[in-house]
C-alpha beads as a LAMMPS data file, in Angstrom:
LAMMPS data file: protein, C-alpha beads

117 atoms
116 bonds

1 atom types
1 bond types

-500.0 500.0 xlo xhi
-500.0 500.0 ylo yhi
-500.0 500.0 zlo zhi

Masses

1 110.0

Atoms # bond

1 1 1 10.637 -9.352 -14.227
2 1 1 8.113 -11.543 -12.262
3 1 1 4.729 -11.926 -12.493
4 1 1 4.502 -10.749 -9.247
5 1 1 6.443 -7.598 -9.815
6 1 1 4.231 -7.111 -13.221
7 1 1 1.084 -7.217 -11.148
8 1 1 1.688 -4.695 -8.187
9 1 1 2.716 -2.592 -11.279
10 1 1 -0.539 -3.035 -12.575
11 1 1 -1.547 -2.261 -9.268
12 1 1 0.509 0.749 -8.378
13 1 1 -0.856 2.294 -11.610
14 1 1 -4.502 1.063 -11.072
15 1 1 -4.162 3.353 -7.380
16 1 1 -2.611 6.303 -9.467
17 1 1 -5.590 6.001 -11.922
18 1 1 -8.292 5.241 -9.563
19 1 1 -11.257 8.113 -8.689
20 1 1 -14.716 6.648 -9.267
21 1 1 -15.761 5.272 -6.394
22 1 1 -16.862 1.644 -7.179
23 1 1 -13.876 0.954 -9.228
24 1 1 -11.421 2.121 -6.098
25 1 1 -13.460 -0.367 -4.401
26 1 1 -12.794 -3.263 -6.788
27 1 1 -9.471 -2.332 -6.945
28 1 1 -8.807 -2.520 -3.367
29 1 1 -10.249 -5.543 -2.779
30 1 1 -8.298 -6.948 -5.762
31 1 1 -4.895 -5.994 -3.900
32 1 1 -6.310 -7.349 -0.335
33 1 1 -6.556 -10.726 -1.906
34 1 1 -3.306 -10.194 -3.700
35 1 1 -1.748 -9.553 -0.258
36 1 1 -3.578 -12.774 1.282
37 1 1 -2.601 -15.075 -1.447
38 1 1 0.659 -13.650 -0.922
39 1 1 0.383 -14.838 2.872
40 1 1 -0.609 -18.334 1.809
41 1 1 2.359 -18.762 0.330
42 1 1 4.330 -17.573 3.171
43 1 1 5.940 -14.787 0.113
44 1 1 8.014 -11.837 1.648
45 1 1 8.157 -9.079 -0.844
46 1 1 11.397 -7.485 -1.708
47 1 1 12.022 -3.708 -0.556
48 1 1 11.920 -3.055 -4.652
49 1 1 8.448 -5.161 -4.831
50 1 1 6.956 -2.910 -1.645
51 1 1 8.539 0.527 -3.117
52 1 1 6.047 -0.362 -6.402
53 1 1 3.052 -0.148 -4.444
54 1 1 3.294 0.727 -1.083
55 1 1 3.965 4.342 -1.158
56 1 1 1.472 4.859 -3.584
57 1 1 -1.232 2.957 -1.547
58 1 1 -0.626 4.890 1.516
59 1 1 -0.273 8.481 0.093
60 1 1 -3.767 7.342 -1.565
61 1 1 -4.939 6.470 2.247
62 1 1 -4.216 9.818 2.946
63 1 1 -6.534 11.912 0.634
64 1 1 -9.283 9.499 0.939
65 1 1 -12.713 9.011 2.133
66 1 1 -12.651 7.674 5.235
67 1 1 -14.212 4.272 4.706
68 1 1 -11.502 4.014 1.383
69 1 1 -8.723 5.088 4.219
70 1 1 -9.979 2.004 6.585
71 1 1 -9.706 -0.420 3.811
72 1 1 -6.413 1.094 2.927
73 1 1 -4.812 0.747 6.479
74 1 1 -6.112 -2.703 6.816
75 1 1 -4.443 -3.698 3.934
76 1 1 -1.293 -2.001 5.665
77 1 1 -2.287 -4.142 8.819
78 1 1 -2.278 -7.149 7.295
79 1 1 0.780 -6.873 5.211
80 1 1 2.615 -5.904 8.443
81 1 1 0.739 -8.378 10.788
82 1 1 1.326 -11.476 8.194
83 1 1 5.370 -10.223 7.434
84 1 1 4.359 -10.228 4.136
85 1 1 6.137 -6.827 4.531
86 1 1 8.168 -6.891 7.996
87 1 1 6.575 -3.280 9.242
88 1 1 10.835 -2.826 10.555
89 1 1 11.346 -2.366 6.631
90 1 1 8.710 0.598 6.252
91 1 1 11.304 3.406 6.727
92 1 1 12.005 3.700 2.682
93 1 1 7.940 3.499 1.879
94 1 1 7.172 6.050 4.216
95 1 1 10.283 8.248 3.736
96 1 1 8.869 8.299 -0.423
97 1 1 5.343 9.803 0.682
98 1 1 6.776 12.545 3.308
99 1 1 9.188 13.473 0.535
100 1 1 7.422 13.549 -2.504
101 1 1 3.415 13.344 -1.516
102 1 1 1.289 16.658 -2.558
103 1 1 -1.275 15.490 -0.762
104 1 1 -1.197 17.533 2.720
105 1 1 -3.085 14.501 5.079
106 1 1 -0.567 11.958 3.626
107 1 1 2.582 13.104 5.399
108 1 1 1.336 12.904 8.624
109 1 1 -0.349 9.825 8.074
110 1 1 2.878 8.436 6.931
111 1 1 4.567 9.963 9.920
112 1 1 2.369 8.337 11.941
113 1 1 2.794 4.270 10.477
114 1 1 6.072 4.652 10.170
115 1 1 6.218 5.479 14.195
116 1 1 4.080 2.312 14.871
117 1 1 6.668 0.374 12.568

Bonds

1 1 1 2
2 1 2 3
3 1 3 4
4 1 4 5
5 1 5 6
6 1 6 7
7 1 7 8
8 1 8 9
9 1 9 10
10 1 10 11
11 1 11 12
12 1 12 13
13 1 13 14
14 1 14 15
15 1 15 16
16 1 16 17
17 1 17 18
18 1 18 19
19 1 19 20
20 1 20 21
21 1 21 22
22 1 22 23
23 1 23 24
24 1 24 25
25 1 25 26
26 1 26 27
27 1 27 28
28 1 28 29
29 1 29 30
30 1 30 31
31 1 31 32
32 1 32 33
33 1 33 34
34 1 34 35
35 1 35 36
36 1 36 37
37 1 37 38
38 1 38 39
39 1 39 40
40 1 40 41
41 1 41 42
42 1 42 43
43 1 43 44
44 1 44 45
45 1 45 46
46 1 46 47
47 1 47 48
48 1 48 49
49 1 49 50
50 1 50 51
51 1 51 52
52 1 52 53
53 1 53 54
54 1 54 55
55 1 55 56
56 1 56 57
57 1 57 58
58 1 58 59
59 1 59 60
60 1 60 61
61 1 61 62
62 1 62 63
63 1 63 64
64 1 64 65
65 1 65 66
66 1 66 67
67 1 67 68
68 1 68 69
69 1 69 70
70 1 70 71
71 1 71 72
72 1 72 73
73 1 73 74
74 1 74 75
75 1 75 76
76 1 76 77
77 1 77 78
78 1 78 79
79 1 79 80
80 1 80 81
81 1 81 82
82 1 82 83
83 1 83 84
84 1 84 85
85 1 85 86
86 1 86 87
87 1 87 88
88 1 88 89
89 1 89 90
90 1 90 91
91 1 91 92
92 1 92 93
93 1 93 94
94 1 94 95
95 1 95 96
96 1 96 97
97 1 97 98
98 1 98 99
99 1 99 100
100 1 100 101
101 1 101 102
102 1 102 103
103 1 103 104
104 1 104 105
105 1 105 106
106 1 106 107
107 1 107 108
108 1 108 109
109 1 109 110
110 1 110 111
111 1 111 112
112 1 112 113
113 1 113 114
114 1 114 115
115 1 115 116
116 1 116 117
């Protein structure tokens, strides 16, 4: 395993974890400059690397409060934007959330980016 992989586990499981308000906050700022370091570096993550956290991240952006579900989409926006992610690839990440999300607002939601992508 990578360090890179070990961290967006972290991360995956940080988002599962996550309710109280200021530490969701932390947290997602803590992946947004995971995701820009990852653009300084010009680093692609693999399909395997973006099926650890993605899904989870967006079926989180889904039951959200709204200004948690705008941080959440810009972090989609700029791992799409940047390539760290090519949004082409997003078919598996959002195919995970409309098949296994209980979270009613995330399927569509996923629906929805996975048009755009």
């Amino acid at each position: 395993r990578s360090p890179l992989e070990n961290k967006i586990k972290w991360a995956a499981c940080a988002v599962l974890l996550r309710d109280h308000t200021s530490g969701f906050r932390k947290l997602l700022s803590t992946i947004l400059d995971l995701f820009k370091r990852l653009d300084e570096l010009s680093y692609v993550i693999s399909d395997g690397e973006a099926l650890l956290l993605l899904p989870y991240l967006l079926d989180k952006a889904g039951a959200a409060k709204l200004h948690f579900k705008e941080e959440i989409l810009a972090i989609f926006t700029l791992v799409t934007t940047k390539k760290i992610y090519p949004s082409q690839k997003f078919g598996p990440v959002c195919m995970k959330v409309l098949e296994k999300s209980k979270s009613n607002p995330s399927r569509p939601l996923a629906a929805e980016l996975c048009s755009i992508a």
